[in-house]
C-alpha positions as CSV (number, residue, x, y, z in Angstrom):
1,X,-10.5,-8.9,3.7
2,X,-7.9,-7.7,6.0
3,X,-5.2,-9.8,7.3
4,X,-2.5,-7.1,8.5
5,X,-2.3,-4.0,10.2
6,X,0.1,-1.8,10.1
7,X,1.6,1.1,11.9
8,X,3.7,4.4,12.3
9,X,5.7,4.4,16.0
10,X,6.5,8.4,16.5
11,X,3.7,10.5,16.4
12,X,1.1,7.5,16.0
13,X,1.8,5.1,19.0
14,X,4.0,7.2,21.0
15,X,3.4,10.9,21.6
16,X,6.9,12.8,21.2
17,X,8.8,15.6,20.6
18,X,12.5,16.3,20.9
19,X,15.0,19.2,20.1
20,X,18.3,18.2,19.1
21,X,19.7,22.5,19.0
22,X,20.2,23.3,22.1
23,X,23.4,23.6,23.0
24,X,23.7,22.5,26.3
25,X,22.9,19.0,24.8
26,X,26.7,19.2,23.1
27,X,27.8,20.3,26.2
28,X,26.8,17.6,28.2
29,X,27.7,15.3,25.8
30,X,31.1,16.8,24.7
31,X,31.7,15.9,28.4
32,X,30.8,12.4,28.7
33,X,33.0,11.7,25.5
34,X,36.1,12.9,27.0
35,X,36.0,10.2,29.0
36,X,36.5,7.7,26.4
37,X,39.4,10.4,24.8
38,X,36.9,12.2,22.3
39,X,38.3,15.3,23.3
40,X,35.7,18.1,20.8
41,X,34.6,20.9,22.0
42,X,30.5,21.4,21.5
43,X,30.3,23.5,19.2
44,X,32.6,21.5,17.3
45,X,30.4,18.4,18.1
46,X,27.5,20.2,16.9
47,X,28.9,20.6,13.6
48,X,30.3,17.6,13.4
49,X,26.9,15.7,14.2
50,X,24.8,18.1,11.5
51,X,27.4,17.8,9.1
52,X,27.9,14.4,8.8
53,X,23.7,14.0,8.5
54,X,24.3,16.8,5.7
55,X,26.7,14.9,3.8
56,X,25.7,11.7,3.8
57,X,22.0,13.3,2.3
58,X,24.3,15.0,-0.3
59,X,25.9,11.5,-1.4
60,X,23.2,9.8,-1.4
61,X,21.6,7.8,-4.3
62,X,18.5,7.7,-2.3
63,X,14.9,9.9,-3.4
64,X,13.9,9.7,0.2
65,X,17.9,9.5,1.5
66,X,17.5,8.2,5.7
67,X,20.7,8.6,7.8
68,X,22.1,6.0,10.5
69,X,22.8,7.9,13.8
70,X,24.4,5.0,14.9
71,X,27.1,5.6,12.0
72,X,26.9,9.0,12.2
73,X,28.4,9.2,16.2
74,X,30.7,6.7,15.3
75,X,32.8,8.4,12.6
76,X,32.6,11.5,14.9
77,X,34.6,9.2,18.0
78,X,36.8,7.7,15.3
79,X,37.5,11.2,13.3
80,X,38.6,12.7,17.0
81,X,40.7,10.1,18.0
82,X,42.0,7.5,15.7
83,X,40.5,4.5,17.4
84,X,37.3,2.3,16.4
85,X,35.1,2.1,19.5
86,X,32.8,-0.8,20.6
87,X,29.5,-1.4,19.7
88,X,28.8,-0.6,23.4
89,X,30.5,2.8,23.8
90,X,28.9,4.2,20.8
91,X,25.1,2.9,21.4
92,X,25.9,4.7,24.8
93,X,26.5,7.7,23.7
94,X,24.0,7.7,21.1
95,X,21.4,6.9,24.5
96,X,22.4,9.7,26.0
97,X,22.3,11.9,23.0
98,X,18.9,10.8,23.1
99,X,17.5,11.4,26.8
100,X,19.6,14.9,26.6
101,X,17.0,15.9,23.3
102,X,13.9,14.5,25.1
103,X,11.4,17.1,25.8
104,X,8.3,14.3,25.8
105,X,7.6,11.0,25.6
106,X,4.6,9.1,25.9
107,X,2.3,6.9,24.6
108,X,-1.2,7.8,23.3
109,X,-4.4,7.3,25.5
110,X,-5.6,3.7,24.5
111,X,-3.1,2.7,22.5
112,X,-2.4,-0.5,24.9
113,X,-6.0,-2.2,24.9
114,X,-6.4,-1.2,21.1
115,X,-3.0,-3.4,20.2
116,X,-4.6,-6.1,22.5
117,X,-8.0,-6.1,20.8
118,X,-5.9,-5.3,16.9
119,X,-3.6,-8.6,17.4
120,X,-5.8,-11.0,18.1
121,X,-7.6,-10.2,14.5
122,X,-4.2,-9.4,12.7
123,X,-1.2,-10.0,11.9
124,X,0.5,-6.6,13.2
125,X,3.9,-4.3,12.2
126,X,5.7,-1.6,12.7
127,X,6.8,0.7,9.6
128,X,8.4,3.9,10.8
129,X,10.8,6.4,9.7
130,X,12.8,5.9,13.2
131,X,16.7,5.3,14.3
132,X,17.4,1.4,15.5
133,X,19.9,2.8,17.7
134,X,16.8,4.7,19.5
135,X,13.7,3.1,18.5
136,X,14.7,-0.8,19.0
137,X,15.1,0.1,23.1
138,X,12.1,2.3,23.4
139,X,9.7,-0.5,21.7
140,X,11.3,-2.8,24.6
141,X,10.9,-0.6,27.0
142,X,7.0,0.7,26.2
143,X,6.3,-3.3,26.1
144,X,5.4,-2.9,22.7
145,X,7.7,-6.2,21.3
146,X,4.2,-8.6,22.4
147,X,2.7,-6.3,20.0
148,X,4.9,-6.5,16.6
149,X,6.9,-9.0,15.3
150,X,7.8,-7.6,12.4
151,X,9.2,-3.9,12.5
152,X,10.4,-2.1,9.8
153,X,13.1,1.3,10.6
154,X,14.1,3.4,8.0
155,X,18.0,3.7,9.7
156,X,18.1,0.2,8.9
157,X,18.0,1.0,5.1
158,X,18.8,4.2,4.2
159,X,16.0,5.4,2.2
160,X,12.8,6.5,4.2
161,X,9.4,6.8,3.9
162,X,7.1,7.7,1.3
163,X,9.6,5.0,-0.8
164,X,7.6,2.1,-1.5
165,X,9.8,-0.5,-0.4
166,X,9.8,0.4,2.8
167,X,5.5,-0.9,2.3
168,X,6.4,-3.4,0.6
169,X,9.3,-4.9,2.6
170,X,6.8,-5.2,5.7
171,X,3.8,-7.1,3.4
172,X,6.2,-9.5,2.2
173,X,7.4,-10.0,5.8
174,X,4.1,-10.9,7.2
175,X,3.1,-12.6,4.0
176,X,0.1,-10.0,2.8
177,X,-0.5,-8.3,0.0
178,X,-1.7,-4.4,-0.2
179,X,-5.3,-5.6,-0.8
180,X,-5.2,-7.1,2.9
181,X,-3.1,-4.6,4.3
182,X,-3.9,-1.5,5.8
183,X,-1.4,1.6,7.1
184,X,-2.1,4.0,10.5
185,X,0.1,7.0,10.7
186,X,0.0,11.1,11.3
187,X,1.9,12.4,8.7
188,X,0.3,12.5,5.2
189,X,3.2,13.5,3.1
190,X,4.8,10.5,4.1
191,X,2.7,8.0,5.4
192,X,-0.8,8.3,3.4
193,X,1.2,8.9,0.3
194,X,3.8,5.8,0.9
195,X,0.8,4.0,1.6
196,X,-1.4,4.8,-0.9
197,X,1.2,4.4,-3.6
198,X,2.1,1.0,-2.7
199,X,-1.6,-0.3,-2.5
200,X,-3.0,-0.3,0.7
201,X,-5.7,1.5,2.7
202,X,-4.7,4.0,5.0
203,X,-6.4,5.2,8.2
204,X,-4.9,9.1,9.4
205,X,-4.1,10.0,13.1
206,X,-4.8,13.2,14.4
207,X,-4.5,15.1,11.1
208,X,-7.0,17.0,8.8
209,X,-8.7,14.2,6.7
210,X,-8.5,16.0,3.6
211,X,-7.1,15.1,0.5
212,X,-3.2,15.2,-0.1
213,X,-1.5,15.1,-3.2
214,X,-4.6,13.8,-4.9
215,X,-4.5,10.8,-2.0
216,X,-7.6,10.6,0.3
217,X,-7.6,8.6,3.6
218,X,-9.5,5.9,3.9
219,X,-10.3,6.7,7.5
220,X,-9.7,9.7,9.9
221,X,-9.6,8.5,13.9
222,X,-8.6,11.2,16.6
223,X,-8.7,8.6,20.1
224,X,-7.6,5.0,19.9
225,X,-10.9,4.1,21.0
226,X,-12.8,4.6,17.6
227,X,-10.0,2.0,15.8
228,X,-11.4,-1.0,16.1
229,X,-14.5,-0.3,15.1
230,X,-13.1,1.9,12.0
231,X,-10.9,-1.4,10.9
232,X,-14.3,-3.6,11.1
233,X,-16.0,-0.9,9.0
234,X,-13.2,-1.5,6.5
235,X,-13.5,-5.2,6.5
236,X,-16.8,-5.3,6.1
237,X,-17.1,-2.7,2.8
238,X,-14.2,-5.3,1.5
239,X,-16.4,-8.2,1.8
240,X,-19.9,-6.6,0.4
């Protein structure tokens, strides 16, 4: 029977895209650092914030290797001026980093009154492939911390999605086991496969419900209103 229900935040609860190339973003941001002394041009910036995501893949031990952006702006500050900066500053920056690649941002059509209806069966998480330094504020501010208790980002970590532990690590936290458990994301190569490998059913969002990788969905849902009924469905084949 299923006691927990878990899910993917971009591209499954909130409806996004960004674009972190243009270079107007550096820009903008090579000017707000210059007022804390980070004198780098943006080009230089831009390079600086690509390269350090490229080395750190190249170093690490990792199958799936995840990146901290939070880290990642904070050795570029430090590298260009010699001084460690507060916990403050950098989140700052990394905010406005963030709002300056924002193209769209939105939550999915139902997504509010399917949580409401999902919670009050389940116990509920978050398992995403996601930045704390972005994603902790935007769960806040969507209202979705009434939601989940328990949420599980890959920046916190290091590895990412399809890895296991990242499945496992959010069971264990809400005391199920993959038998009870069940996984709602968009991105099969990741999410149905990191799923299915560490024993739970999986439901797919707005993807092709085909097979991937030899992994089948358990469920394919388009609108937030079919969910509720597509989890009971599951319950109920679990208990015949």
């Amino acid at each position: 029977m299923i006691k927990a229900v878990f899910f993917d935040l971009y591209g499954t609860l909130i409806d996004i895209k960004t674009d972190e190339d243009e270079m107007w973003v550096y820009e903008t941001l090579s000017r707000y650092l210059s007022y804390h002394s980070v004198f780098i041009k943006p080009y230089e910036l831009k390079e600086a914030y690509f390269g350090a995501i490229q080395q750190h893949f190249n170093k690490s031990a990792e199958k799936y290797p995840e990146v901290d952006v939070y880290k990642i702006f904070s050795s570029i500050m430090r590298n260009y001026d010699g001084k460690k900066y507060s916990s403050t500053i950098i989140i700052d920056t990394c905010m406005l980093f963030r709002t300056l690649t924002m193209r769209h941002f939105s939550i999915f059509e139902g997504v509010y009154k399917a949580l409401e209806s999902i919670r009050a069966k389940y116990r509920t998480g978050i398992i995403s492939d996601a930045q704390w330094v972005f994603a902790e504020p935007e769960i806040a501010m969507l209202g979705f911390e009434r939601f989940f208790k328990n949420v599980i980002l890959s920046s916190k970590f290091g590895f990412k999605k399809p890895d296991v532990r990242m499945f496992d690590l959010a069971m264990r936290n809400l005391g199920t086991i993959p038998d009870e458990s069940v996984y709602i994301g968009d991105n099969p190569a990741r999410d149905l496969i990191g799923a299915k490998n560490a024993g739970m059913k999986f439901i797919l969002f707005r993807s092709e419900c085909g097979s991937y990788n030899g992994f089948q969905p358990d469920r394919c849902f388009d609108n937030y209103s079919e969910l509720e009924d597509i989890l009971n469905d599951i319950s109920y084949e679990q208990e015949a």
